[in-house]
C-alpha positions, 0 to 999 in steps of 0.5 A: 321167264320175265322179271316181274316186279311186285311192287311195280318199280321197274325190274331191274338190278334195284328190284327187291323181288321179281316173280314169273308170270308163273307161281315160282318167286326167285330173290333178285341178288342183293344191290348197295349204293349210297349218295351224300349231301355235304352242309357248308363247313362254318369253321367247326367242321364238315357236316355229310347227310348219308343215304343208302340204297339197298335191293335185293336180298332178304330182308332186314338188312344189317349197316356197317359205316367206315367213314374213313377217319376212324369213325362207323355207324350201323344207322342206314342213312346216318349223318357224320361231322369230318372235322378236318378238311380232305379226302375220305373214302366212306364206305357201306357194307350190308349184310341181308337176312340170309348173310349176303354181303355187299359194300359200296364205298366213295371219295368224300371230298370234305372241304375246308371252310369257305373264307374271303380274303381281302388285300388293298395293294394301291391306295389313291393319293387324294381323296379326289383321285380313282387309283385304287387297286385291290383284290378278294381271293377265296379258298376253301369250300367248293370252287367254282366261285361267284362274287357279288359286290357292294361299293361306295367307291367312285368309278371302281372296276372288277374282274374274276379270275377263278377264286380272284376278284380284282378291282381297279380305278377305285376312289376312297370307300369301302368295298363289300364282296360276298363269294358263293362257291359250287354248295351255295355256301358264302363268306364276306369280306370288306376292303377300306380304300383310303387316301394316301395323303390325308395329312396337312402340311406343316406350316411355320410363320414368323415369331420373332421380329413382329413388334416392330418399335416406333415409327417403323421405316416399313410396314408388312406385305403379303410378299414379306409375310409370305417370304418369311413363312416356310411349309413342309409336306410328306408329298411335295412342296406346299403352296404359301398364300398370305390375306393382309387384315386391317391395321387396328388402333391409334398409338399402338398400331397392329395388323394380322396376316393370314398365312395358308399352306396348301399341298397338292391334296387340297390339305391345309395348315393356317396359321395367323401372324400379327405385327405391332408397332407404335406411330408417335412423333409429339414430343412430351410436354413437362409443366410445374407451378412452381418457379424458382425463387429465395424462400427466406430464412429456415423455411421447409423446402417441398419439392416442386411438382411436374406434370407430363401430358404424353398421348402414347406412352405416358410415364414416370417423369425422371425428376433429378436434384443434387440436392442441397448446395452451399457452404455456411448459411446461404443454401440453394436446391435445384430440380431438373425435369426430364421425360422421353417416350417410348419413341424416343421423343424428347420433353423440353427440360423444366428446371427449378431452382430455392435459394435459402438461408439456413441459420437454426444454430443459437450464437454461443457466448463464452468466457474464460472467466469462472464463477468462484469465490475470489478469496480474501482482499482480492482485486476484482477486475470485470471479466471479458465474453467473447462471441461466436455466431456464423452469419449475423456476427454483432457486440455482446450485451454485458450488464452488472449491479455493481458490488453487493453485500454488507459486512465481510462477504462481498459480490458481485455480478455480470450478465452477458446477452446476444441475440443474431439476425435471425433470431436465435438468441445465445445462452445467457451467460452469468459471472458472479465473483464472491470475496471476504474483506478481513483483517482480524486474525482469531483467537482459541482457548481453552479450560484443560491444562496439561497433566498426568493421569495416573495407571490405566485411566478408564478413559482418556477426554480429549480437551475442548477449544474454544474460537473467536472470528468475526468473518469466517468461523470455523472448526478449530483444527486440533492435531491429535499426536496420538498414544506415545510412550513404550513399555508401560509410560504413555502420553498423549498430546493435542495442538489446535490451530485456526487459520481464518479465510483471509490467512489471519491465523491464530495463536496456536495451543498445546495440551499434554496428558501423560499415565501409566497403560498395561492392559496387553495380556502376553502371547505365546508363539511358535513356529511349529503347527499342528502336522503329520510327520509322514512315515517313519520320521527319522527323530522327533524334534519338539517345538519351540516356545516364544513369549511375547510380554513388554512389561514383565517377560518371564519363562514360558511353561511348556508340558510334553505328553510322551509319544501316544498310540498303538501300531502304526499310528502315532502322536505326541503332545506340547501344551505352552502356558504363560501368566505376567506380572498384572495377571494377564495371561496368556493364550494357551498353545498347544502343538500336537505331532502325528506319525506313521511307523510302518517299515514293511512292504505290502504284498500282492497275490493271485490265483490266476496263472499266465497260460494258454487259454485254447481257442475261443475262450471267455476271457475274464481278467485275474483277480489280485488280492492285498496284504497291508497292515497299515494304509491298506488301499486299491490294487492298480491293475493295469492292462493294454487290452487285447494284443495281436492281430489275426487269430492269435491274441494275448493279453497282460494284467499288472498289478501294482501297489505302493503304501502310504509310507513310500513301501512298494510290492512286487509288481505281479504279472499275469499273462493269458495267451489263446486263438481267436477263430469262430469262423469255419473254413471254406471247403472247395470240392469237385463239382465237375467230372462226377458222371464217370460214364459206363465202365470206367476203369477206375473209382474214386476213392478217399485219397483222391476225393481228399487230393482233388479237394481243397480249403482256406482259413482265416487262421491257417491251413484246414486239415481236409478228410473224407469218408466213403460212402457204400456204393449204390445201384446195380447198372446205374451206380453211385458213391458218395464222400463226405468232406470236412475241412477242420480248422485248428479251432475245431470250427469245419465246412462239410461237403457232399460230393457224389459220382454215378457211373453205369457198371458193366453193361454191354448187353443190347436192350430188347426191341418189341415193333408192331406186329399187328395192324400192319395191312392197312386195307383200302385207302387208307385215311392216315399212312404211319408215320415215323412218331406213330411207329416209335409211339407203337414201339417199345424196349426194355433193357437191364440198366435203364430205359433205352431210346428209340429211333425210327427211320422212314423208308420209300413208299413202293408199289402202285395199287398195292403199296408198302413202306418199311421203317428202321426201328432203334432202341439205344441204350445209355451206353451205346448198345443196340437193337434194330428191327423193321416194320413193314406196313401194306395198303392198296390204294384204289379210288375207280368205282368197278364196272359190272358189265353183261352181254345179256339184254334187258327186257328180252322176250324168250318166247313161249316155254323156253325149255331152258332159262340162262341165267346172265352172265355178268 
C-alpha cells in the first residue's frame, strides 16, 4: 500500500492523512515543528512572531507555550515580548483529539538593543588640518553589522572591522553613521570633529609711557611698538606685527599703532596702542596797557590787567605783588607777570609799578589848656595849641575877640585852625576862659531871734535868712546843730553863713531856740523769748524785766500764771506791763515757757521670732510695733539685705526708736535664717552595658544600679535612690529602675534606665528549605541563586526570629546538572541549624535526529502479502 495524500500536499511525515489506493484510511503519526520572527528591539523589549506547524494526528489540537522566561500561551501561532535580552528555549507541545502528544522546542536568541556609539580620539589643531581620528562601535542587536555614512568632514577615510567603523584623516565637521545589523534593524549616531585650537592669542600692548610730554626727543616705530608688546598662546609662541597710522593734530600730536598677535591657527588678537605728545617751541607773549607811574595823592589803586597770547597751552598768567610798600605817607605797589607753558617755554617777565601818596589822616590840634571858669580876679594868660600832622607839617592858625562881658562875668575866647597839603582840615579846637570881677563881701539878716518855746511845741520853724550880693547870689549856707539836750531839755541851734564866689565872705549869724520834749513812751525789754525748754527741764527760772524810761523811771509790773497743762505738756506764762509820769505807756511783754515731762522709755514689740525658715520660703520682713505716751513716732527699722552666698542665706531686722526726750527702747532683733535652691540635681545614670547578652550570670539590682550612678548639686550632695522594675519577656527579657537624686530642698531629677537580656536559650531554631520545585527540567531560563534559596527558606525559633545564611556549592554534572546550597538559621545566641538543598536540571540545546532505513516512495509491487511498517 501507498501514502496517498487527500489534499494533494505530498505525503510525507507532515501529511495529515494519507489513503490507500484501496478504501482502508490509516492516521499519519502526529508531527510539531514551529518557526519565528524577532522585531527589532527599541529599547522596551524583544517582540518574536511564533507560528506552528502541526500534522498528523486527530484533529483539533490543543497548544501548550513555555516561553522559557515563565511566561505560556495556548494560542497556535502567539507573539511574546522578551523583555530582557538572551537566550531562551521555547517550547511547543500539541496534544491531538485523541491525546497523542508532541513537543518542539528551539533557542530563541532575544537580542539586546541595537545601539551605535561614537567616540572622537583625535581632533585636529586647526581647522585647516585633516588629523582627525575616530570610531562608531555597534553592540546589540544581530551581527553582521553594515554602516552607512554621512559627512561634512574634509578628506575622511573609513574601514570596518566587525562592529568597528574607524575613521581617519578627518577635517573639522560632523560625521553621521547609521548601522544595519542581520534583522535589518538600524540605529545612528554622530561624531562632532572640532579643531583643537580655536582660541585667540592673548596679546598685551602698551599702557604706560604713551603720552610722551613735549617736544619728544623720539617718536614711535613699528619696531618700538612691537618690542614693547608681548602675546601668549595655549599652542606655541605667537606671531607680533604692528601698522603705524598717521600723526593727527597740530599743538597736541597723536599717532595709532595696530598691533596684531597671530598663533600658528591663523587665531587672532588686535589691539590698538595711540601715543600723544605736544610740539610747541614759541615761548608765550604777556601784554598790559598799563605803565607804571605816580598816581597822586589817595587815589584807588586797580590792579593792572595782563593779557597772554599762548598757541598751545593757554592759561592762567601767574600775576604776583607784594603788595603795598613804604612807610608813612609815600606808598608804591608793584605787579610782576609771569607764564610758562606746558612745554615749559618761558614768557618775558611784565612788570608794573604806583607810586602814591597815602595822606587820608585829619591833622589833630591840641592843648593842654581847658575851657573853665578862671575864678575870681584871675590873670588870663592866652593858652598855647600845639599840632600834629605826619606829611604836610605847617603854623596854627589862632583867633580871639579879645575880653567880653559887662558887669562882674567876664570872658574871653581863642579859636585854633589848620588845614595840610593834602586838604585834610584838623578839628577846629576852641578856648574859652570865663571869670568874676568882685571885691564886695555880702551881707545875711534875718527877722528871728533867739528864744525858749516852752513844753513840747507842736513844731519847731526854723528861721529864714535873708542875702545881699551883687555878682554872684547864692543860697545862704545855714548849719542846722540839730536837737540837743538829754532827758527832757532840748535846743536846737542854726548859724548862716555866705561865702561869695570871689571868697568875700559874710558876717556869720546865730539862732537858738531851746524847750522842754517828752513824747518817748517807756520800753520794757528782756532777754528771754518765747521758747520750748525740751524734756524735763532740771528748774524753772523766770525771765527778767527791764525798764527803759529817761524822764520818770519806775518798777515794771511783772504777772506769772503758774505752771499750765496735763500730761506731758507743759506751759508758764509772765505778763510785764510799765505806765511813766506823762502817761506814756509802755508796750506790753509777754514771755511764755513750754516743756516736755516725760521720764519713761518707749518699748518695741513684735510677734515675729528669729528661726529657720526651711527652704525656699517667701520671706516677708517682721513687723514692730511702739508703745510711747508722749512723742510717739516711726520704728527705724533697719536691715542689711539678704546675707550668704550659695544656698544658705539669713537676713537681720533692727528695730530701733529714741523719743523726743533723749529715752531709747531696747534695740529688737530679729533674725530668719533659711536654704535657697529651686534648682534640681543633675542625675548621671548608666547608659552604657544595658544589653546584658544571653544568659548573663548575674542581674542587676537596686544596690548596684544606685552605685553605678551618680549626682551633683548646687547645694550639696543628692541622696540618690532607685526602684526596680518587674522583669518582662519571656526569651528576650528586660527590667527597668527608676532613679531619683533628692536634694536637700526636696527638688529631683528622675531617670529611667533599662537592661534587656535573653534568658535561658539554648535550643537550636528549626529550619524549613525547599523541598519542592527542585528538578528544574530542561534548560532552565534562571538557575537558583543563594538569595532565591534564602527567599524560599524559612525558620522559627522560641526567642526570636534567627537569621539565615546560604552557601552556594559547585555545579556538577554534564546533560544533567545539580548543585547543592548549605542553609543556615542562626539565632540571637548563637544556636543553629543546617540543611541542604540540592537542585537538578538538564541542560540540552541539540535538535534529536530521527533517522530510518526505509525509502520513501517505494513502490511494493502488487498485493504485497505483508505491509512493514518503517522502522524509525
Amino acid at each position: 500500500m501507498s501514502w496517498k495524500q487527500q489534499i494533494n500536499l505530498g505525503c510525507s511525515f507532515q501529511t495529515p492523512k494519507c489513503s490507500s489506493l484501496g478504501p482502508q484510511i490509516v492516521n499519519a503519526p502526529l508531527s510539531v515543528i514551529f518557526q519565528y520572527d524577532i522585531a527589532c528591539n527599541l529599547g522596551s523589549g524583544s517582540l518574536v512572531g511564533f507560528t506552528s506547524y502541526v500534522t498528523g494526528g486527530v484533529q483539533p489540537y490543543s497548544y501548550n507555550w513555555n516561553f522559557g522566561d515563565g511566561s505560556t500561551s495556548t494560542s497556535a501561532s502567539p507573539q511574546h515580548t522578551y523583555t530582557n535580552p538572551g537566550n531562551y528555549t521555547a517550547s511547543l507541545i500539541v496534544t491531538d483529539a485523541e491525546g497523542d502528544i508532541q513537543s518542539y522546542s528551539l533557542v530563541i536568541n532575544a537580542p539586546s538593543q541595537l545601539l551605535l556609539g561614537s567616540v572622537v580620539t583625535q581632533n585636529p589643531l586647526c581647522n585647516n588640518h585633516t588629523t582627525g581620528t575616530g570610531s562608531f562601535t555597534a553592540t546589540g542587536g544581530v551581527s553582521p553589522y553594515t554602516f552607512n555614512v554621512t559627512t561634512n568632514t574634509a578628506n575622511a577615510n573609513f574601514s570596518q572591522n566587525g562592529d568597528v567603523y574607524s575613521f581617519s584623516n578627518a577635517g573639522p565637521g560632523v560625521i553621521e553613521v547609521t548601522v544595519t545589523d542581520a534583522n535589518s534593524c538600524t540605529a545612528s549616531s554622530s561624531a562632532t570633529i572640532t579643531a583643537i585650537d580655536n582660541e585667540a592669542p592673548v596679546l598685551t600692548v602698551p599702557t604706560t609711557g604713551l603720552a610722551l610730554g613735549c617736544n619728544p626727543s623720539s617718536l614711535p616705530t613699528v619696531a618700538s611698538v612691537t618690542a614693547a608688546s608681548s602675546a601668549t598662546d595655549d599652542y606655541g609662541t605667537p606671531t607680533i606685527t604692528a601698522i603705524a597710522g598717521a600723526v593727527t593734530g597740530t599743538c597736541e600730536k597723536s599717532q595709532p599703532f595696530t598691533v596684531t598677535a597671530t598663533d600658528t591657527c591663523g587665531n587672532t588678537d588686535v589691539e590698538t596702542v595711540t601715543y600723544t605728545w605736544t610740539e610747541d617751541l614759541i615761548a608765550p607773549v604777556i601784554l598790559t596797557t598799563a605803565v607804571s607811574e605816580d598816581k597822586g595823592c589817595n587815589p584807588t589803586i586797580v590792579a593792572p590787567e595782563f593779557t597772554l597770547t599762548e598757541a598751545c597751552s593757554p592759561g592762567d598768567i601767574v600775576v604776583a605783588t607784594a603788595g603795598v610798600t613804604g612807610t608813612g605817607c609815600a606808598k608804591s605797589q608793584t605787579w610782576t607777570a609771569n607764564y610758562t607753558d606746558a612745554c615749559n617755554n618761558a614768557a618775558a617777565e611784565v612788570s608794573v609799578t604806583y607810586t602814591w601818596t597815602e595822606d587820608l589822616i585829619a591833622p589833630v590840634i591840641s592843648t593842654t589848656a581847658v575851657s573853665g571858669d578862671k575864678g575870681c580876679n584871675p590873670a588870663i594868660v592866652a593858652p598855647v595849641f600845639t599840632l600834629t600832622e605826619a606829611c604836610s607839617p605847617g603854623d596854627i592858625v589862632v583867633t580871639t575877640a579879645g575880653v567880653a562881658g559887662t558887669g562882674c562875668e567876664k570872658s574871653q575866647t581863642w579859636t585854633a585852625n589848620f588845614t595840610d597839603a593834602c586838604n585834610n582840615a584838623a578839628d577846629e579846637v576852641s578856648i574859652t576862659y570865663s571869670w568874676i570881677e568882685d571885691l564886695v563881701k555880702p551881707v545875711i539878716v534875718t527877722t528871728a531871734t533867739n528864744q525858749n518855746l516852752g513844753c513840747n511845741p507842736e513844731a519847731i520853724v526854723p528861721p529864714v535868712f535873708t542875702l545881699t550880693e551883687a555878682c554872684s547870689p547864692g543860697t545862704i549856707v545855714v548849719v542846722d546843730g540839730g536837737v540837743q539836750g538829754t532827758d527832757c531839755a532840748k535846743s536846737q541851734t542854726w548859724t548862716a553863713n555866705f561865702t561869695d564866689a570871689c571868697n568875700n565872705a559874710a558876717d556869720e549869724v546865730s539862732i537858738t531856740y531851746s524847750w522842754i520834749e517828752d513824747l518817748v513812751k517807756p520800753v520794757i525789754t528782756t532777754t528771754a523769748t518765747n521758747q520750748n525748754l525740751g524734756c524735763n527741764p532740771e528748774a524753772i527760772v523766770p525771765p527778767v524785766f527791764t525798764l527803759t524810761e529817761a524822764c520818770s523811771p519806775g518798777t515794771i509790773v511783772v504777772v506769772d500764771g503758774g505752771v499750765q497743762g496735763t500730761g506731758c505738756a507743759k506751759t508758764q506764762t509772765w505778763t510785764a506791763n510799765f505806765t511813766d509820769a506823762c502817761g506814756n505807756v509802755a508796750d506790753e511783754k509777754v514771755i511764755t515757757y513750754t516743756w516736755t515731762e516725760d521720764a519713761i522709755a518707749p518699748i518695741i514689740a513684735t510677734t515675729a521670732v528669729s528661726g529657720d525658715k526651711g527652704c525656699n520660703p517667701a520671706i516677708v520682713a517682721p513687723v514692730f510695733t511702739l508703745t510711747e505716751a508722749c512723742s510717739p513716732g516711726d520704728i527705724v527699722v533697719t536691715t542689711a539685705g539678704v546675707a550668704g552666698t550659695g544656698c544658705e542665706k539669713s537676713q537681720t531686722w533692727m528695730a530701733n526708736f529714741t523719743d523726743e526726750c533723749g529715752n531709747a527702747a531696747a534695740e529688737v532683733s530679729v533674725t530668719y535664717t533659711w536654704n535657697e535652691d529651686s534648682e534640681a540635681p543633675v542625675l548621671t545614670v548608666p547608659t552604657a552595658g544595658l544589653a546584658l547578652g544571653c544568659n548573663p550570670s548575674s542581674l542587676p539590682t537596686v544596690s548596684s544600679v544606685i552605685e553605678a550612678s551618680s549626682a551633683t548639686d548646687n547645694c550639696g550632695t543628692p541622696t540618690i535612690t532607685a526602684v526596680e522594675g518587674a522583669v518582662t519577656g519571656t526569651c528576650s527579657k528586660s527590667q527597668a529602675f527608676t532613679v531619683t537624686a533628692t536634694d536637700a530642698c526636696g527638688n529631683t531629677d528622675v531617670e529611667t534606665v533599662t537592661y534587656t537580656w535573653v534568658d535561658d536559650d539554648s535550643e537550636a531554631p528549626v529550619l524549613t528549605v525547599p523541598t519542592t520545585g527542585l528538578a528544574l527540567g530542561c534548560n532552565p531560563s534562571s538557575l537558583p541563586t543563594e538569595a532565591s534559596v534564602i527567599a524560599g527558606s524559612s525558620a522559627t525559633d522560641d526567642c526570636g526570629t534567627p537569621a539565615i545564611t546560604a552557601l552556594a556549592g559547585a555545579i556538577t554534572g554534564e546533560c544533567t546538572k545539580s548543585q547543592t546550597f548549605t542553609v543556615t538559621a542562626t539565632d540571637g545566641c548563637g544556636n543553629t541549624d543546617v540543611k541542604t538543598v540540592t537542585y537538578t536540571w538538564t541542560v540540552d540545546t541539540e535538535l534529536p535526529v530521527i533517522s530510518t532505513t526505509a525509502v520513501n516512495n517505494q513502490d511494493l509491487g502488487c498485493n504485497p502479502t505483508t505491509i512493514t511498517a518503517p522502522v524509525f
